[in-house]
N, CA, C and O atoms as a printed pandas DataFrame, in Angstrom:
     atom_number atom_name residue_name chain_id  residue_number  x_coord  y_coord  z_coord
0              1         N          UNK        A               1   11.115    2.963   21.546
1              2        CA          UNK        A               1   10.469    3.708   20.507
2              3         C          UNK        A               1    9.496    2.856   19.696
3              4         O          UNK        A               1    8.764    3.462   18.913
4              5         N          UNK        A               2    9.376    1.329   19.795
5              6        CA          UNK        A               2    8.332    0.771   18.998
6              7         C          UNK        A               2    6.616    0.987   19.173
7              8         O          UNK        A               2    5.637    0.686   18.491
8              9         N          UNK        A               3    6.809    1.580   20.291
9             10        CA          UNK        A               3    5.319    1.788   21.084
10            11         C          UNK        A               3    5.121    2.690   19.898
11            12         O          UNK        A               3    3.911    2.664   20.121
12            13         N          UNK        A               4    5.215    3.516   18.768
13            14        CA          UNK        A               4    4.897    4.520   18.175
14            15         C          UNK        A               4    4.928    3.795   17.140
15            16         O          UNK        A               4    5.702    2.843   17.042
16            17         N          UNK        A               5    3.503    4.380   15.574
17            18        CA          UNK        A               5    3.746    3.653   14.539
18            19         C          UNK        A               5    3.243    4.569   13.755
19            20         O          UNK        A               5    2.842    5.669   14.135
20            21         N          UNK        A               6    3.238    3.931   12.001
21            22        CA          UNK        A               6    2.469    5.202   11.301
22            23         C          UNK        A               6    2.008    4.300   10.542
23            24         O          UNK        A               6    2.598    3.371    9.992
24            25         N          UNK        A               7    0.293    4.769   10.511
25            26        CA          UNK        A               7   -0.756    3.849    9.714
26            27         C          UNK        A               7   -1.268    5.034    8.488
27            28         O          UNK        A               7   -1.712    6.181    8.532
28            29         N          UNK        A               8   -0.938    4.070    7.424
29            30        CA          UNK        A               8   -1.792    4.401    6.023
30            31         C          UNK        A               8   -3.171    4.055    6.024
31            32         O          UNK        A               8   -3.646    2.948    6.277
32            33         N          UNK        A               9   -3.738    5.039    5.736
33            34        CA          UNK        A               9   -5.369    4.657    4.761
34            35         C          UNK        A               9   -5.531    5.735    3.842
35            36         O          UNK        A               9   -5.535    6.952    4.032
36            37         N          UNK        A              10   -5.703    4.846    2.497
37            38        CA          UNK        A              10   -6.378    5.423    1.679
38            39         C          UNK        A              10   -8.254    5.839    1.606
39            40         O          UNK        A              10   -9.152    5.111    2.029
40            41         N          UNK        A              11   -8.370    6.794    1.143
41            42        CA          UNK        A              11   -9.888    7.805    1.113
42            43         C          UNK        A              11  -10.049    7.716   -0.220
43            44         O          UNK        A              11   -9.082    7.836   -0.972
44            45         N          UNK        A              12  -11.228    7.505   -0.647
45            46        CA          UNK        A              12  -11.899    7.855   -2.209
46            47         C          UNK        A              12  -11.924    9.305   -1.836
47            48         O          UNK        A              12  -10.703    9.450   -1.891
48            49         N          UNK        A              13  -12.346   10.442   -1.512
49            50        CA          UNK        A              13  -11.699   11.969   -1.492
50            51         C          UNK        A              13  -11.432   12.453   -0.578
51            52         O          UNK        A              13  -11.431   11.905    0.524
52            53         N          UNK        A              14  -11.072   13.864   -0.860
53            54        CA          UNK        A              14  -11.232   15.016    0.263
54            55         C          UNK        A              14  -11.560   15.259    1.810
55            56         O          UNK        A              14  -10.994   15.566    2.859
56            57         N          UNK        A              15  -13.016   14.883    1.230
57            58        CA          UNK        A              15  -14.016   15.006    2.256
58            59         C          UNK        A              15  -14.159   14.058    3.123
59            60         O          UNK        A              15  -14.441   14.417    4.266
60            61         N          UNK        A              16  -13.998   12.467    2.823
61            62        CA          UNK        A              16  -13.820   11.557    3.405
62            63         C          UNK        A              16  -12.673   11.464    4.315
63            64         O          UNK        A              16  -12.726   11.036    5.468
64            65         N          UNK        A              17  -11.321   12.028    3.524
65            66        CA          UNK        A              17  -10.112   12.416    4.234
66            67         C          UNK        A              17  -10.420   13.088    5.437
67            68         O          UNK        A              17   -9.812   12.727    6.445
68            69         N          UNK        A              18  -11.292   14.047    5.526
69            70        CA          UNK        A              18  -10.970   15.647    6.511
70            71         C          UNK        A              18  -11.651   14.287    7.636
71            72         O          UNK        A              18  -10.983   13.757    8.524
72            73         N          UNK        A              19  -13.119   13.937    7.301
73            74        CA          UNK        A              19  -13.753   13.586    8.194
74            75         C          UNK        A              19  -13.087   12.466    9.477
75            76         O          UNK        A              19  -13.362   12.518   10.676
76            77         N          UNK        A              20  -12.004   11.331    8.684
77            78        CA          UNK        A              20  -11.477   10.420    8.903
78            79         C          UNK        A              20  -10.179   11.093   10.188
79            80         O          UNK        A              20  -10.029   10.750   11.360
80            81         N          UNK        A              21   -9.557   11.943    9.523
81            82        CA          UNK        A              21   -8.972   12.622   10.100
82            83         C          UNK        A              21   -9.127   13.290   11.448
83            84         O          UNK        A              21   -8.594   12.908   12.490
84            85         N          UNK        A              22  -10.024   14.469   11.280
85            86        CA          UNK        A              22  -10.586   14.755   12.433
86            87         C          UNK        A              22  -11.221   14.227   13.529
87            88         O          UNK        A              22  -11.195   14.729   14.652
88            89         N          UNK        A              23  -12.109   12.661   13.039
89            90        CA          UNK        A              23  -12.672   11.840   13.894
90            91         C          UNK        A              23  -11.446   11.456   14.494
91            92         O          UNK        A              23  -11.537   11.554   15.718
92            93         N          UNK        A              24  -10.191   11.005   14.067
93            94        CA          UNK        A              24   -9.510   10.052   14.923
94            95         C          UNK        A              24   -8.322   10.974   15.805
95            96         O          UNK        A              24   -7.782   10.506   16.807
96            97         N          UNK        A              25   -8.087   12.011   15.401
97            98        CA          UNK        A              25   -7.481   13.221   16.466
98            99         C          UNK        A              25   -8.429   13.838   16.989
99           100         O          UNK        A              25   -7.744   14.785   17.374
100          101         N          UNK        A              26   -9.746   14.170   17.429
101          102        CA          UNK        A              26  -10.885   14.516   18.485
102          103         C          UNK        A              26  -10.611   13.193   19.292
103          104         O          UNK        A              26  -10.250   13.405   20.450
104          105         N          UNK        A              27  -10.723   11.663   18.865
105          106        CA          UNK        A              27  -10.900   11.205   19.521
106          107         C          UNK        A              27   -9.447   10.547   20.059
107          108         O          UNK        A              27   -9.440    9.407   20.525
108          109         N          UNK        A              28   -8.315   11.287   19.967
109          110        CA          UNK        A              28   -7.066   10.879   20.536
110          111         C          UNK        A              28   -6.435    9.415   20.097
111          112         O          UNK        A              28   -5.703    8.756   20.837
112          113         N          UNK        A              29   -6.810    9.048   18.872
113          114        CA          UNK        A              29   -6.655    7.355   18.472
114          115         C          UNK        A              29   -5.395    7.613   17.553
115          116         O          UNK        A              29   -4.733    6.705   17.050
116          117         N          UNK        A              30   -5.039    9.530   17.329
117          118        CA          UNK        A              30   -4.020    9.612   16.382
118          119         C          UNK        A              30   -3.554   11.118   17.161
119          120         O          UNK        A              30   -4.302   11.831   17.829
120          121         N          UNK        A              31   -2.507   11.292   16.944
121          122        CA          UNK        A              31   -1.514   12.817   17.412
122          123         C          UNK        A              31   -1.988   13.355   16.159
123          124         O          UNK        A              31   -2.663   14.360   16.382
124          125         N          UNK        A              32   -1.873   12.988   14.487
125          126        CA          UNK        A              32   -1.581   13.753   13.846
126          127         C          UNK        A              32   -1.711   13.114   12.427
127          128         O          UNK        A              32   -1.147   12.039   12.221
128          129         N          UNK        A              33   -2.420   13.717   11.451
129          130        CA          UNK        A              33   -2.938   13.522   10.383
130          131         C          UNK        A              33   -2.211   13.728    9.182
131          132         O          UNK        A              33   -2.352   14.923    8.921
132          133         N          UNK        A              34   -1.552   13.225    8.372
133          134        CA          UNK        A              34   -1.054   13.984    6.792
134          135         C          UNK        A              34   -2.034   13.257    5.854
135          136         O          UNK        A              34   -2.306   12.073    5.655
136          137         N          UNK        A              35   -2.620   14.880    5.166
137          138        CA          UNK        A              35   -3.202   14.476    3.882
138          139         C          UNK        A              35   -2.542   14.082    2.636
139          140         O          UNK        A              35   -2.476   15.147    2.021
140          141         N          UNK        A              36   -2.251   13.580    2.232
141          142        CA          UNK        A              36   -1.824   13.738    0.661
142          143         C          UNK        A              36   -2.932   13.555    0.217
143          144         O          UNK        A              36   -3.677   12.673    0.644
144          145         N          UNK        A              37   -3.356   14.706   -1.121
145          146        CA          UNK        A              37   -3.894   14.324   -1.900
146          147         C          UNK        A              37   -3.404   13.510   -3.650
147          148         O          UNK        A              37   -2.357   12.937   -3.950
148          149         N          UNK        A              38   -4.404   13.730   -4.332
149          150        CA          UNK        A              38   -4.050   13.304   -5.517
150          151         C          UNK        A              38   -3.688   12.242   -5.973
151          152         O          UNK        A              38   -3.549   12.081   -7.185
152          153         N          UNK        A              39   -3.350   10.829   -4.636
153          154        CA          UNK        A              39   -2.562   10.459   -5.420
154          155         C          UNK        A              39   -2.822    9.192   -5.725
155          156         O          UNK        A              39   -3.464    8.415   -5.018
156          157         N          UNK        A              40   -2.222    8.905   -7.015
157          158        CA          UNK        A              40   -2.624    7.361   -8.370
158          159         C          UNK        A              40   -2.738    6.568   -7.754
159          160         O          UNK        A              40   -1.940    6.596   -6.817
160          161         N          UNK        A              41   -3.688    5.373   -7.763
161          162        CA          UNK        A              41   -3.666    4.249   -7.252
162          163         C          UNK        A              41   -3.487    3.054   -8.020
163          164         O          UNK        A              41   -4.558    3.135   -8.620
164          165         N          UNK        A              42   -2.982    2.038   -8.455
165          166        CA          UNK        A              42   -3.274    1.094   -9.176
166          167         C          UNK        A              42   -3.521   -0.328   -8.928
167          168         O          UNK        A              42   -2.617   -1.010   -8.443
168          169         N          UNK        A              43   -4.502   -0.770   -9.174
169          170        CA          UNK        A              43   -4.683   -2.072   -8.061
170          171         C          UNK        A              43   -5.818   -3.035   -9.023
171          172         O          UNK        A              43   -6.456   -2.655  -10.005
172          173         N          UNK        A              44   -5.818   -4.309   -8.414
173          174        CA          UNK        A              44   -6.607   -5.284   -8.926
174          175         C          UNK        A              44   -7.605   -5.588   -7.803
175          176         O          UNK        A              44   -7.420   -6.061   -6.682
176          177         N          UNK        A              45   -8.622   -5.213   -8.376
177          178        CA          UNK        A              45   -9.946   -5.129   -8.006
178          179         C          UNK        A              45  -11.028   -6.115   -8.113
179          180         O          UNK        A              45  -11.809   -5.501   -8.839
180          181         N          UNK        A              46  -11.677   -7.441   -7.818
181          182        CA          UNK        A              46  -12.660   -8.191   -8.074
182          183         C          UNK        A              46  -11.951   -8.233   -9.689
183          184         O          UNK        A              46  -12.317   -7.650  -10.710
184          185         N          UNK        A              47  -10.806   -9.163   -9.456
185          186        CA          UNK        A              47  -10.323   -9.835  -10.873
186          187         C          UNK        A              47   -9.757   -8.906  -12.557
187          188         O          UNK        A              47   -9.246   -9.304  -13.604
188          189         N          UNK        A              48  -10.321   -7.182  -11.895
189          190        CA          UNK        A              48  -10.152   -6.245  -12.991
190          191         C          UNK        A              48   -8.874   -5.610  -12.020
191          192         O          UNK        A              48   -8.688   -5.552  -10.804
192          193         N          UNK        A              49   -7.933   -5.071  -13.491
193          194        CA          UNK        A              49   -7.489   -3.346  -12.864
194          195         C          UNK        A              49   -8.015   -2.842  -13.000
195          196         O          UNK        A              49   -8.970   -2.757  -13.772
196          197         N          UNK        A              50   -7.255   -1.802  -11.687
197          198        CA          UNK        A              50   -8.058   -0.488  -11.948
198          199         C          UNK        A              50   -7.498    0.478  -11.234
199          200         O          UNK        A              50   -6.692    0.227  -10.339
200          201         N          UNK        A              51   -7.898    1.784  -11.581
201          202        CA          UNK        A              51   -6.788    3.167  -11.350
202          203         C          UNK        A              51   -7.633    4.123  -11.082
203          204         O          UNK        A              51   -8.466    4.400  -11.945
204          205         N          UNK        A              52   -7.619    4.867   -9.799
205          206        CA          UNK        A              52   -8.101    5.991   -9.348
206          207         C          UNK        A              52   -7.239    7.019   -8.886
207          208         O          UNK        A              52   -6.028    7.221   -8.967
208          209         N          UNK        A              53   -8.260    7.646   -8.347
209          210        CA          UNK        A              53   -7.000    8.957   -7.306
210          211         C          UNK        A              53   -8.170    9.191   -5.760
211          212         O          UNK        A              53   -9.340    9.364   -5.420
212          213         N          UNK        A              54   -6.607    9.010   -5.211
213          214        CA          UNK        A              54   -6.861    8.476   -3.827
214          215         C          UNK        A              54   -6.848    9.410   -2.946
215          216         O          UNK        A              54   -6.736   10.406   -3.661
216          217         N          UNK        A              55   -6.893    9.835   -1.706
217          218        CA          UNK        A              55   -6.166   10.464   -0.906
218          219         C          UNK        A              55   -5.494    9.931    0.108
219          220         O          UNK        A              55   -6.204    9.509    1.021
220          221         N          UNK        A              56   -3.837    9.769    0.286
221          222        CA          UNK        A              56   -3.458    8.975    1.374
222          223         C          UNK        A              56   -3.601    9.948    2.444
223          224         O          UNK        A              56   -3.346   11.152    2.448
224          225         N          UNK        A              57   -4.238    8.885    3.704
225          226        CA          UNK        A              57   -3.656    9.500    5.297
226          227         C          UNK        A              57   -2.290    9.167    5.808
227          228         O          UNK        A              57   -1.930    8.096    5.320
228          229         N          UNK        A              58   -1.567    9.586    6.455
229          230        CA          UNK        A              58   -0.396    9.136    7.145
230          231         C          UNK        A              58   -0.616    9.714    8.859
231          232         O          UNK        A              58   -0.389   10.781    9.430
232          233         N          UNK        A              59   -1.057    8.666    9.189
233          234        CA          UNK        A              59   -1.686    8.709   10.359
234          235         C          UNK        A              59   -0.150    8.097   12.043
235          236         O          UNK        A              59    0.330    7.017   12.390
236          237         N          UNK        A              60   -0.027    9.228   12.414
237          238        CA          UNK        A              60    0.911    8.899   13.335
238          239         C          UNK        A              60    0.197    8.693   15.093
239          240         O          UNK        A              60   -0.466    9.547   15.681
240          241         N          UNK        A              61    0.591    7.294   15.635
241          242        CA          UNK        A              61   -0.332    6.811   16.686
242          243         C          UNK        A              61    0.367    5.869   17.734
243          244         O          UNK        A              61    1.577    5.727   17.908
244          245         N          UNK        A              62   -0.406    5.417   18.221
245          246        CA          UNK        A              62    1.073    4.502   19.413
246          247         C          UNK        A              62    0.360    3.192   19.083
247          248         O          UNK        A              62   -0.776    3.202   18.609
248          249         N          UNK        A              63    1.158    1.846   19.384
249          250        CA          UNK        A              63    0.698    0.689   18.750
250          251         C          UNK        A              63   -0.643   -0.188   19.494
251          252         O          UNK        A              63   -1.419   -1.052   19.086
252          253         N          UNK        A              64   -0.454    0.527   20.782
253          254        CA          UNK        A              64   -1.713   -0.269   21.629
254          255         C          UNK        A              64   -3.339    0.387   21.658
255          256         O          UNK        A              64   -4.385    0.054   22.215
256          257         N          UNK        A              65   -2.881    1.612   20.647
257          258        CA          UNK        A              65   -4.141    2.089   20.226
258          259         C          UNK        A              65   -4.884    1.954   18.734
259          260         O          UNK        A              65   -5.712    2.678   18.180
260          261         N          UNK        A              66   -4.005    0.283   18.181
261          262        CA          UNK        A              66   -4.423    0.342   16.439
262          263         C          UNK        A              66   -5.539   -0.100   16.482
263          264         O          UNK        A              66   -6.500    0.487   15.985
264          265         N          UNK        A              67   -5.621   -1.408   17.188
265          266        CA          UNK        A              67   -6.950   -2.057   17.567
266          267         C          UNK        A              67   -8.227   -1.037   17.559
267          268         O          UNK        A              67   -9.275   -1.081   16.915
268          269         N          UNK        A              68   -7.824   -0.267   18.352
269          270        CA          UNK        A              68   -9.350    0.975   18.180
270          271         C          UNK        A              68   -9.527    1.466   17.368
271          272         O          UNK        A              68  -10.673    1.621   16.945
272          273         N          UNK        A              69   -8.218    2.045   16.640
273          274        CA          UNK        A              69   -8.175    2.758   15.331
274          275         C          UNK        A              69   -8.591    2.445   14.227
275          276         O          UNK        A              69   -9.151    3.216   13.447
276          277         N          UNK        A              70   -8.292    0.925   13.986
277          278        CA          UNK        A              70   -8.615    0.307   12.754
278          279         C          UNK        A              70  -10.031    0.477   13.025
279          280         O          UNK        A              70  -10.614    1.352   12.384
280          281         N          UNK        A              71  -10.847   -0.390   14.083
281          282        CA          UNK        A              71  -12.104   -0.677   14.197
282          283         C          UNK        A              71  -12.628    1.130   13.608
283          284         O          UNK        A              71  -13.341    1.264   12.613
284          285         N          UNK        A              72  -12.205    2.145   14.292
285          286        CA          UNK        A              72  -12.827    3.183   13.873
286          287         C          UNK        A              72  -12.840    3.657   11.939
287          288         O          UNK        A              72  -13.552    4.290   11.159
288          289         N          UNK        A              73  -11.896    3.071   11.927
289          290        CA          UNK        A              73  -11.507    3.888   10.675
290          291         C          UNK        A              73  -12.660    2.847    9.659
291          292         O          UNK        A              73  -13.313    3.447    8.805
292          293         N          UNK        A              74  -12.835    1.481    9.789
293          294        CA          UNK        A              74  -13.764    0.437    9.440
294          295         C          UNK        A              74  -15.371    1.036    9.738
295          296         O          UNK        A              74  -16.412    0.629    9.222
296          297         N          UNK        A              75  -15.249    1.810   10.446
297          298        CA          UNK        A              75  -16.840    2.177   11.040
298          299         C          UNK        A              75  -16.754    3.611    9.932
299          300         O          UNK        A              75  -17.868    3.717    9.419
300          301         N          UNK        A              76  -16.113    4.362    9.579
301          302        CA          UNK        A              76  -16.009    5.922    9.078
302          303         C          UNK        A              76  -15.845    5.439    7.446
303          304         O          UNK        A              76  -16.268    6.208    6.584
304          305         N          UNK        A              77  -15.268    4.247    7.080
305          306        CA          UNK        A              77  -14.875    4.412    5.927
306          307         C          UNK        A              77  -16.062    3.801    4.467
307          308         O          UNK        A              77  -16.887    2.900    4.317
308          309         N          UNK        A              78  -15.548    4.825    3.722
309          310        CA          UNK        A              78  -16.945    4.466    2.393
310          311         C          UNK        A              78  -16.356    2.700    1.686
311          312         O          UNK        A              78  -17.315    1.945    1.527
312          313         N          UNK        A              79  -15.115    2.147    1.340
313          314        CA          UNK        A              79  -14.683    1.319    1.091
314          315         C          UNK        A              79  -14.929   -0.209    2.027
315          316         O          UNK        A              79  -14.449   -0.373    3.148
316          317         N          UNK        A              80  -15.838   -1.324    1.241
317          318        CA          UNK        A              80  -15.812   -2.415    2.191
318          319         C          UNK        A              80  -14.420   -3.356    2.716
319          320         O          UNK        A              80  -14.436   -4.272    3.538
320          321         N          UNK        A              81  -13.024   -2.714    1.828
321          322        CA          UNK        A              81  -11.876   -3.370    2.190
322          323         C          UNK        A              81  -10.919   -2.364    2.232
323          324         O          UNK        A              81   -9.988   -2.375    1.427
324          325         N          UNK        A              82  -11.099   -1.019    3.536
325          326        CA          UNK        A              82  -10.052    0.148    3.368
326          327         C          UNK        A              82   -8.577   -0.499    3.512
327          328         O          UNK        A              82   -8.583   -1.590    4.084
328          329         N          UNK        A              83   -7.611   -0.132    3.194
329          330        CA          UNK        A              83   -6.087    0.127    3.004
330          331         C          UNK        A              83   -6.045    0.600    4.573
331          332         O          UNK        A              83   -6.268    1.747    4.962
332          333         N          UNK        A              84   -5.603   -0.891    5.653
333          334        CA          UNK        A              84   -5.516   -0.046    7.189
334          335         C          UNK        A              84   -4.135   -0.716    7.387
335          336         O          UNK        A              84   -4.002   -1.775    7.999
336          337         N          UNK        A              85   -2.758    0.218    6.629
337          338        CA          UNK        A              85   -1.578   -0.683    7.027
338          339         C          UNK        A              85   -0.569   -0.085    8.193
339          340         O          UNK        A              85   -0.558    1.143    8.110
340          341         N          UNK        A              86    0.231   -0.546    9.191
341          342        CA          UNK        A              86    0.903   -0.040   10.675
342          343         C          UNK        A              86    2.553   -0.256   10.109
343          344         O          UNK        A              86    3.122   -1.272    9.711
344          345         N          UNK        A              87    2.848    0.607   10.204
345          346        CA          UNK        A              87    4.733    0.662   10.322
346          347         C          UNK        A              87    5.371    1.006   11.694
347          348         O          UNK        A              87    5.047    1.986   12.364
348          349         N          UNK        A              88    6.233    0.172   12.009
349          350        CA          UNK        A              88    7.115    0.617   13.204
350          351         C          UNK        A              88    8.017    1.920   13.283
351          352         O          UNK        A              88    9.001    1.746   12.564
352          353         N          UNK        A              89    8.036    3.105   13.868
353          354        CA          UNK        A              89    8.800    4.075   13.907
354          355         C          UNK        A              89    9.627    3.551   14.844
355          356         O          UNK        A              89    9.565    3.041   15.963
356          357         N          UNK        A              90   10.458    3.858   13.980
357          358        CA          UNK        A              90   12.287    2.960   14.472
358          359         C          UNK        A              90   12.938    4.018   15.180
359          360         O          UNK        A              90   13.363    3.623   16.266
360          361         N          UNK        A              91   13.161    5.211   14.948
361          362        CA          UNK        A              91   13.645    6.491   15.148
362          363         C          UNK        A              91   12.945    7.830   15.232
363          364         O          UNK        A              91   12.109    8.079   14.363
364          365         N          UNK        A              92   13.209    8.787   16.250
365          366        CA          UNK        A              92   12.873   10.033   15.463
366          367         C          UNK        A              92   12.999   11.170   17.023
367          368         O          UNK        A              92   12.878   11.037   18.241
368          369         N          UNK        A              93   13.248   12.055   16.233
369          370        CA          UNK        A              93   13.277   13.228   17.461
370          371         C          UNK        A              93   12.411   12.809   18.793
371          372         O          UNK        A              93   11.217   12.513   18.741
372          373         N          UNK        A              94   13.161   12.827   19.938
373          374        CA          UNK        A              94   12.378   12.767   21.331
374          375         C          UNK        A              94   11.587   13.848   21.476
375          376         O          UNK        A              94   10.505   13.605   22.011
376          377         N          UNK        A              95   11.800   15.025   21.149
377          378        CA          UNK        A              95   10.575   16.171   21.564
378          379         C          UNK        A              95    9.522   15.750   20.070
379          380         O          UNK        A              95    8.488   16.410   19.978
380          381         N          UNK        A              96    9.656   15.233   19.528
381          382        CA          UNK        A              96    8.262   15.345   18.808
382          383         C          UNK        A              96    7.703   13.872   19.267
383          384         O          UNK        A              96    6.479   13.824   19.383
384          385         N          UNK        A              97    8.389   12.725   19.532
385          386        CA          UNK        A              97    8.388   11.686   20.150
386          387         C          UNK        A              97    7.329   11.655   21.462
387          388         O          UNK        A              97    6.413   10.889   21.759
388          389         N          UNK        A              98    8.049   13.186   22.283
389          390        CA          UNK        A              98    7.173   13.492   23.375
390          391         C          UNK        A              98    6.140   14.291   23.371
391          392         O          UNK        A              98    5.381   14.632   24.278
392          393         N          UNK        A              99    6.188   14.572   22.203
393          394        CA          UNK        A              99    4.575   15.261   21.757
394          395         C          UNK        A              99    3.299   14.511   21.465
395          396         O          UNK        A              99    2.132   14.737   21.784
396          397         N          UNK        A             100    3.960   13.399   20.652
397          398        CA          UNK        A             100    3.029   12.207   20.441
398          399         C          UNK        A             100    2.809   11.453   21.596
399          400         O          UNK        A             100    1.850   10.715   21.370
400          401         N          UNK        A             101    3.344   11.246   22.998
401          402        CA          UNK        A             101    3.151   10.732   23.573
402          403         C          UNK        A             101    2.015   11.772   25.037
403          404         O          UNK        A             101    1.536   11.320   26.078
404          405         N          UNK        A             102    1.963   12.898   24.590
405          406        CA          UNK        A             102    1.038   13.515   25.294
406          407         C          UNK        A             102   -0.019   13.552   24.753
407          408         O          UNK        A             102   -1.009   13.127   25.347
408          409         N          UNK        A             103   -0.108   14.063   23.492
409          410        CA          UNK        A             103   -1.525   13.988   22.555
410          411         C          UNK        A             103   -2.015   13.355   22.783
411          412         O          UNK        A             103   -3.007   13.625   23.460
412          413         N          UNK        A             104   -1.728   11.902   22.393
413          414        CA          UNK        A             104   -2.298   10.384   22.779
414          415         C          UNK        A             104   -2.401   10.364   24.211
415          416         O          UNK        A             104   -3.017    9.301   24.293
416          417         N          UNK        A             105   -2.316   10.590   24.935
417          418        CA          UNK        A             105   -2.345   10.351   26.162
418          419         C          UNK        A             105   -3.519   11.453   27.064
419          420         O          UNK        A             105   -4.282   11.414   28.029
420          421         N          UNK        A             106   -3.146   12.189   26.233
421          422        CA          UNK        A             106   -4.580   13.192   26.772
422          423         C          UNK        A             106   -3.550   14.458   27.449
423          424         O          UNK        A             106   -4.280   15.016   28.268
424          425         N          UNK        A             107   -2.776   14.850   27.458
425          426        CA          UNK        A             107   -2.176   15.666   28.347
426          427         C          UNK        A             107   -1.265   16.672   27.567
427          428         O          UNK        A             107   -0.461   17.468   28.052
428          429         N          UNK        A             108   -1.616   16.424   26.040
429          430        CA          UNK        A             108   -0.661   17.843   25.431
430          431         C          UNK        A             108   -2.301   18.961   25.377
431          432         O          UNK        A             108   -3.523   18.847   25.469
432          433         N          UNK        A             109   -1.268   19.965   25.174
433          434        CA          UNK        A             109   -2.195   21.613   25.059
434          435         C          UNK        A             109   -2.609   21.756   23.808
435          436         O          UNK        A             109   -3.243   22.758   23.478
């Protein structure tokens, strides 16, 4: 099950979200997109804080496809230092397991 992971990036909005999103499930680099919006950020910035509202992705993908992913998400994104972080999925249902592994693969409906 480590072959599967889930990558965060944060979006300055919406729109940046949808686009980010959709580019990387058209192009099979992700099964599946969660938006959150709204939400607080707080961070130190070129020596200042500072606090916005973000939109997280929760981007679910297999691990030998981050390399592309990141590079894409680096090419799509308005930020010169996006938030591109990978977690290991340790567990989780085999039929959705095997859903992600067709998507990505080119062979789900």
């Amino acid at each position: 099950m480590s072959e599967f992971i889930i990558v965060f990036v944060t979006v300055a909005s919406p729109d940046e979200g949808e686009r980010l999103a959709r580019a990387l499930v058209e192009e099979r680099l992700a099964a599946c997109v969660n938006r959150l919006r709204a939400v607080q950020s707080v961070y130190r910035w070129q020596g200042q804080v500072e606090q916005s509202e973000e939109e997280l992705l929760i981007i679910k993908t297999k691990r030998d496809l981050f390399g592309r992913l990141k590079k894409r998400v680096q090419q799509l994104h308005s930020y010169s230092v996006p938030e591109i972080l990978a977690l290991p999925i340790l567990e989780g249902s085999e039929s959705y397991l095997r859903w992600l592994e067709e998507e990505l693969s080119g062979g789900g409906g």
